[in-house]
C-alpha positions as CSV (number, residue, x, y, z in Angstrom):
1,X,6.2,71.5,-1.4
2,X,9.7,71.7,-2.9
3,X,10.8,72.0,0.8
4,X,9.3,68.4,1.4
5,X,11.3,67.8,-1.7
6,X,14.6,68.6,-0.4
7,X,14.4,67.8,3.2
8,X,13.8,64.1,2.1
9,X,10.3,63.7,3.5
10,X,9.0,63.1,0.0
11,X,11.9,60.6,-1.4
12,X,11.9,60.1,-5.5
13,X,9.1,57.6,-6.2
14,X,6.8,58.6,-3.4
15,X,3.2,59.6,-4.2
16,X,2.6,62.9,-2.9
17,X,-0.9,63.6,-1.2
18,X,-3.8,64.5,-3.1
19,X,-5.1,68.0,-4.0
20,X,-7.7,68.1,-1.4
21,X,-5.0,67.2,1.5
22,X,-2.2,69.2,-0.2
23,X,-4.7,72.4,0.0
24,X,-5.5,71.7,4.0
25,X,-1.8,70.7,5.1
26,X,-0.8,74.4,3.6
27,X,-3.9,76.4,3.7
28,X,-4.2,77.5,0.6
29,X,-6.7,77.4,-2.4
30,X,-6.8,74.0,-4.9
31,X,-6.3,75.9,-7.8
32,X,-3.0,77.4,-5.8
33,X,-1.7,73.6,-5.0
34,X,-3.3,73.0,-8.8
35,X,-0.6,75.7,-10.1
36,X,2.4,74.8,-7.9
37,X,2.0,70.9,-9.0
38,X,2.2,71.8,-13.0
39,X,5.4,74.4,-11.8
40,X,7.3,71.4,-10.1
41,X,6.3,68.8,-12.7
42,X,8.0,71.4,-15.7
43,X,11.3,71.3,-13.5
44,X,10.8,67.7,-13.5
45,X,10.9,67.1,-9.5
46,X,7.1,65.7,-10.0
47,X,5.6,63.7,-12.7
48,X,1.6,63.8,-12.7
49,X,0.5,60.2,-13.5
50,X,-3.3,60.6,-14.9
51,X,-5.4,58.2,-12.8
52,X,-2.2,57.3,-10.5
53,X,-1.7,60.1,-8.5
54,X,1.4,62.5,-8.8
55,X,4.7,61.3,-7.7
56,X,8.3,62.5,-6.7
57,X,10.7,62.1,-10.0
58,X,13.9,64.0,-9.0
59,X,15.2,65.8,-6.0
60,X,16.1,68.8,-7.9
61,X,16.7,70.9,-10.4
62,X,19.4,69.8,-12.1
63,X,17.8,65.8,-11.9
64,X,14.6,67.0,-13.5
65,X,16.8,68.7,-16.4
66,X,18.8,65.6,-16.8
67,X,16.0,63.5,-17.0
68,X,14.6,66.0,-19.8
69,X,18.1,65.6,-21.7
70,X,18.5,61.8,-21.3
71,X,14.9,61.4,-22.8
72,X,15.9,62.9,-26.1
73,X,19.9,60.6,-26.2
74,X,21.0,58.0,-27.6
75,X,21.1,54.6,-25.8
76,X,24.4,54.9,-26.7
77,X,25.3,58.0,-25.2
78,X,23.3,56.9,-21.8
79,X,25.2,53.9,-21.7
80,X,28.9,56.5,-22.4
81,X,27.5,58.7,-19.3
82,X,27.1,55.8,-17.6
83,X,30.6,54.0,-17.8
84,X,31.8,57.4,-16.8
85,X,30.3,57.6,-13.3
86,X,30.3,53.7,-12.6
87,X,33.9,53.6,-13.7
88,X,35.2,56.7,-11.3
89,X,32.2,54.5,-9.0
90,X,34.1,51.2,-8.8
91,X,37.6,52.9,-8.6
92,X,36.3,54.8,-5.0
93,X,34.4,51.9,-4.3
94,X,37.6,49.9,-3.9
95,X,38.7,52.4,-2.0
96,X,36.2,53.9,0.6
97,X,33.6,50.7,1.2
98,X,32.5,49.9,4.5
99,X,31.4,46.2,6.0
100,X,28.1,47.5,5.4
101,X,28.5,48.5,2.2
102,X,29.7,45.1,0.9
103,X,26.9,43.3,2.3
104,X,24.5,45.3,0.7
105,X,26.9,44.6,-2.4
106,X,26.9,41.0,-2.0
107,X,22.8,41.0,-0.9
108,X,22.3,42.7,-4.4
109,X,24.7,40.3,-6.1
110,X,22.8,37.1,-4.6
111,X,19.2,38.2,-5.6
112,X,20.4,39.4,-9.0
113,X,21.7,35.3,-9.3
114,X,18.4,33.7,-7.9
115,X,16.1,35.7,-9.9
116,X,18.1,35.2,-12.9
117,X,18.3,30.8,-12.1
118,X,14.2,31.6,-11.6
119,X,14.1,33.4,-14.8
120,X,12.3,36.1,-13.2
121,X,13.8,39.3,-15.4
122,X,12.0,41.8,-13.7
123,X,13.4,40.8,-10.4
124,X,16.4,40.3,-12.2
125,X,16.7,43.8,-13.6
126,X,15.9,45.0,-10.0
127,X,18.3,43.2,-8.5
128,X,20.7,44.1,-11.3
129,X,20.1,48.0,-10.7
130,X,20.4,47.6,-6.9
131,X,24.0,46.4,-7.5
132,X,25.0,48.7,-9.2
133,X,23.5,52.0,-6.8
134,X,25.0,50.2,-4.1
135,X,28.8,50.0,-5.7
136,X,27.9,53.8,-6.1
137,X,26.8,54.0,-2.5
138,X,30.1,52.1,-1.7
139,X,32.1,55.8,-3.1
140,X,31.1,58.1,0.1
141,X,30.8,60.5,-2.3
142,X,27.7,62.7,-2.1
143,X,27.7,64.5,-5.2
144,X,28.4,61.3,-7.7
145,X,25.6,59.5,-5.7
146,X,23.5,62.6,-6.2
147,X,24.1,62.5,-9.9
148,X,23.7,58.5,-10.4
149,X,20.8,59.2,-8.6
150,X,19.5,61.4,-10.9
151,X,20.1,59.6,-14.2
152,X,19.0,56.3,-12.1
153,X,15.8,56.3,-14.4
154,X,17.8,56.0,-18.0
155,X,20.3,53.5,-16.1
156,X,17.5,51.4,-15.3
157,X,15.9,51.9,-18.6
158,X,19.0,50.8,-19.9
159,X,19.5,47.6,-18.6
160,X,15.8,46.3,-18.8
161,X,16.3,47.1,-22.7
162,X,19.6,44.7,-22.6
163,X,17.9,42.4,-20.8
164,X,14.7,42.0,-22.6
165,X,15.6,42.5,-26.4
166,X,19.4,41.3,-26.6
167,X,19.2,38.0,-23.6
168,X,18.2,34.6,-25.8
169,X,15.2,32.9,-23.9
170,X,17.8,30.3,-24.0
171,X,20.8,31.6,-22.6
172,X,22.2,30.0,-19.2
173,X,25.0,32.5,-18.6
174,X,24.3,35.8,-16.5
175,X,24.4,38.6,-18.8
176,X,27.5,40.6,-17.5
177,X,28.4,37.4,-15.1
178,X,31.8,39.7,-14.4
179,X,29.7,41.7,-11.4
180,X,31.0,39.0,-9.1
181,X,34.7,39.4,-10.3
182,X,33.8,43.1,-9.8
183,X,32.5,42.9,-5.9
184,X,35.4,40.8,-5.4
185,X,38.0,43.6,-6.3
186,X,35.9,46.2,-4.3
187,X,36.1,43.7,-0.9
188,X,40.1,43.2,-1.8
189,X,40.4,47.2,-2.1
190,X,42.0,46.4,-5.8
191,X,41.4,49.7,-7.8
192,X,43.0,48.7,-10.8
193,X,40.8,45.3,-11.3
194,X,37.6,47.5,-10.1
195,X,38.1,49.7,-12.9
196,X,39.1,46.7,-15.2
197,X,36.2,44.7,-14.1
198,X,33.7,47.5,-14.4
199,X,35.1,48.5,-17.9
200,X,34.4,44.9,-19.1
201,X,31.2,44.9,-19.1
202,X,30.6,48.7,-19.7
203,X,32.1,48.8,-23.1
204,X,30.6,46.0,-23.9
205,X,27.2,47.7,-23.3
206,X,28.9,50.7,-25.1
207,X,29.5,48.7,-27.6
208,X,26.2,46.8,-28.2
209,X,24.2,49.6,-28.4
210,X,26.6,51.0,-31.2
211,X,26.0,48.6,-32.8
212,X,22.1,48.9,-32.7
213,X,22.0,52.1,-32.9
C-alpha cells in the first residue's frame, strides 16, 4: 500500500479502494488491510474519513509529521513558514520558468480574478491556491515542491481563513491584487521584484495574523 503511495498511483487526495477490494488486490486477510490502514493513517500518509472512505493525505513520512506539527501552530507561524518557501519560490521562479509554466501561472491568475468579479470565494480560494503551487512549480526544484506540497493543506487553510473572516462583503479590491505585479516579474525573469512582490503581500499576511493572534 505505501508502495502505491510512493510510486504516485495513489496521488494525495485520492480515495483508496475499500477493505473488501484492498484484501483481494493483495491477498491477504481484512483485518491484515484493517491493521496496515490504522499504521499509515498514524504516519499521516492516510486519513480515514468515517462514512467517506479513506483517502491519501501525504506522500510520506516527513508530510504526515508536518501536517501533525502545523495542526498544533500558530496561524502566525504557518503563515512565517510560508513566506519562507514562497519567497526562495518566487526568487527561482524568476529564474527557472518555462512557457508552460507561465501559462499555467497566468490560467491560475485569470480564474482567481473571475471568481473573485463573481464573488464566488470558494472558487476564488482555489484559484488563489493554484497560483501559488504553480509559482512553486515554476522553481524546478523537487524538494521545495515536495515540501510546499506537504504543508499545501495549512497554506490552503490559511488563505480560506483570510478570505472568509478578514475580506468585507463589501470590498471591490482583490485581496493581495499584487499576484499580478508578481507573475509579471516572474515572465520578465526579475528576481529582485519577484522577491519584492512576493514579500508584499506575505508580511502583510504575517502581519495580520499577528495581530489576531
Amino acid at each position: 500500500m505505501k508502495a502505491q503511495i510512493d510510486s504516485g498511483e495513489w496521488s494525495i487526495g485520492d480515495r483508496i479502494p475499500t477493505e473488501a477490494e484492498l484484501s483481494d488486490q493483495l491477498e491477504v486477510g481484512r483485518n491484515t488491510v484493517r491493521e496496515a490502514v490504522r499504521a499509515l493513517a498514524h504516519t499521516g500518509l492516510l486519513e480515514i474519513r468515517q462514512g467517506a472512505g479513506t483517502f491519501v493525505r501525504s506522500s510520506s513520512e516527513l508530510g504526515g509529521a508536518l501536517r501533525r506539527r502545523l495542526k498544533r501552530s500558530e496561524l502566525r507561524e504557518n503563515f512565517e513558514v510560508r513566506r519562507a518557501l514562497e519567497l526562495e519560490a518566487a526568487r527561482l521562479a524568476a529564474v527557472r520558468h518555462t512557457e508552460e509554466d507561465l501559462d499555467t501561472i497566468d490560467r491560475a491568475l485569470g480564474e482567481r480574478t473571475s471568481a473573485w468579479h463573481a464573488r464566488d470565494m470558494q472558487a476564488f480560494v482555489e484559484a488563489d491556491f493554484a497560483f501559488h503551487k504553480a509559482v512553486v512549480a515554476a522553481t524546478h526544484n523537487s524538494l521545495l515542491i515536495e515540501l510546499y506540497d506537504d504543508i499545501a493543506q495549512a497554506v490552503y487553510s490559511s488563505i480560506a481563513h483570510m478570505v472568509y473572516e478578514e475580506t468585507p462583503e463589501t470590498a471591490t479590491e482583490e485581496p493581495a491584487s499584487d499576484h499580478q505585479r508578481l507573475a509579471e516579474a516572474i515572465r520578465a525573469g526579475d528576481t529582485e521584484r519577484a522577491l519584492r512582490e512576493a514579500a508584499c503581500y506575505l508580511d502583510d499576511l504575517v502581519n495580520q495574523a499577528a495581530a489576531s493572534s
